[in-house]
C-alpha positions in Angstrom: 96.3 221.8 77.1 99.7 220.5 77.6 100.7 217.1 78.6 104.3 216.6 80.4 105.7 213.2 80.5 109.1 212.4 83.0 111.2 209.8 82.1 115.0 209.5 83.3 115.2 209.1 87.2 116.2 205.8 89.3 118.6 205.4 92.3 122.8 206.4 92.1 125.5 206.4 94.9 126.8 209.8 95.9 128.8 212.0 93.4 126.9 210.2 90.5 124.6 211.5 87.6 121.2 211.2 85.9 119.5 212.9 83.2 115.9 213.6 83.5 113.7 214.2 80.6 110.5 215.9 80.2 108.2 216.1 77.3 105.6 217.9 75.9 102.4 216.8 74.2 99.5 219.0 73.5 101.2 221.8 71.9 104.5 223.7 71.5 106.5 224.9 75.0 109.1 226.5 73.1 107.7 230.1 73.6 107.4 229.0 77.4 109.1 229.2 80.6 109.9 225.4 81.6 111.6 224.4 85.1 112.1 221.5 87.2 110.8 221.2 91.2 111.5 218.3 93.5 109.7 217.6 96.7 111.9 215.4 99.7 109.6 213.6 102.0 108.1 215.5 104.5 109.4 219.0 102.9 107.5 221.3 100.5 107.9 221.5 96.5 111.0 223.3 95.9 112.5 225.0 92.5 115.3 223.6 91.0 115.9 225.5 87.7 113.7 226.6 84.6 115.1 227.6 81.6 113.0 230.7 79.3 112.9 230.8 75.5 115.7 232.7 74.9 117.6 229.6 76.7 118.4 232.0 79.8 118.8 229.6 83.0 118.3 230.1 86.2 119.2 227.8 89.5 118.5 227.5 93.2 121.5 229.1 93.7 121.6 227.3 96.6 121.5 223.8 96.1 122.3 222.7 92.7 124.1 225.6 90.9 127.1 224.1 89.2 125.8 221.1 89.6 123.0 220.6 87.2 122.3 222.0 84.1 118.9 222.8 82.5 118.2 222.4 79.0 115.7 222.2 76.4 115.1 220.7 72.5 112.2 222.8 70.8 112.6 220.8 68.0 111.5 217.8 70.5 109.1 219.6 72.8 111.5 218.6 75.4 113.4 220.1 78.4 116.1 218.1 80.0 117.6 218.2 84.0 121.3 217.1 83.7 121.9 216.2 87.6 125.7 215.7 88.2 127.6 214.9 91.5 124.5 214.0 93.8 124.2 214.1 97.3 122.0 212.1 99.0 120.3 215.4 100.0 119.2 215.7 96.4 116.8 212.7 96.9 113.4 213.7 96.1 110.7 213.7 93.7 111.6 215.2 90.6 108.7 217.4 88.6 108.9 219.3 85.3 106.2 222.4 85.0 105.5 224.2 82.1 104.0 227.7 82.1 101.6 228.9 79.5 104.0 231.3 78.7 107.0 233.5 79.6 108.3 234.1 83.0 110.0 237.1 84.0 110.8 237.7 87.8 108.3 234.7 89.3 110.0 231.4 87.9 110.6 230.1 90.9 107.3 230.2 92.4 105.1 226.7 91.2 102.4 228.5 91.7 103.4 230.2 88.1 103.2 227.1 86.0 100.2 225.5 85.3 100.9 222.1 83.4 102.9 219.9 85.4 104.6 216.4 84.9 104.0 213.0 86.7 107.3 213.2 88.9 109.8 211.0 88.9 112.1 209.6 92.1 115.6 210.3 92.1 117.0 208.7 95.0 120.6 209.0 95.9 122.2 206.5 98.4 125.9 207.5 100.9 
């Protein structure tokens, strides 16, 4: 089992940053495929980014690419979401996943991780 705790988050004015963090309990995630989802009121989970264990990153191309960076710290068990210049459209719930192992073509499908962090609300204000 794996254990996933958030911490970063909180409440910025447009064009600011945050930094979430994500760790890992339970064992090591460094051989995993880790990612970040948020869920907006009233809309349905959505990918972010994950990052594999050769470091290679990949984005909702859409919404956040060049905005945020994934990362991650095998030596702490920990994956990091680096959000710069927010919109208030990023406001949501923030959730790290961890799947049980690597991830080739499905990494932005939640239904391909199975541990899963507490969320945490990033809220983003015009």
């Amino acid at each position: 089992q794996v254990q996933l705790v958030q911490s970063g988050g909180g409440s910025v004015q447009t064009g600011g940053s945050l930094r979430l963090s994500c760790a890992a309990s339970g064992r090591s995630v460094s051989r995993s495929t880790m990612a970040w989802f948020r869920q907006a009121p009233g809309k349905e989970r959505e990918f972010v980014a994950a990052i594999r264990r050769d470091d290679t990153k990949k984005y909702n191309e859409e919404s956040v690419k060049g905005r945020f960076t994934i990362s991650r710290d095998n030596a702490k068990n920990t994956v990091y979401l680096e959000m710069n210049f927010l919109r208030p459209d990023d406001t949501a719930d923030y959730y790290c996943a961890a799947a049980t192992n690597e991830i080739l073509s499905t990494f932005a499908r939640a239904t391909a991780y199975r541990f899963w962090g507490q969320g945490t609300q990033v809220t983003v204000s015009s």
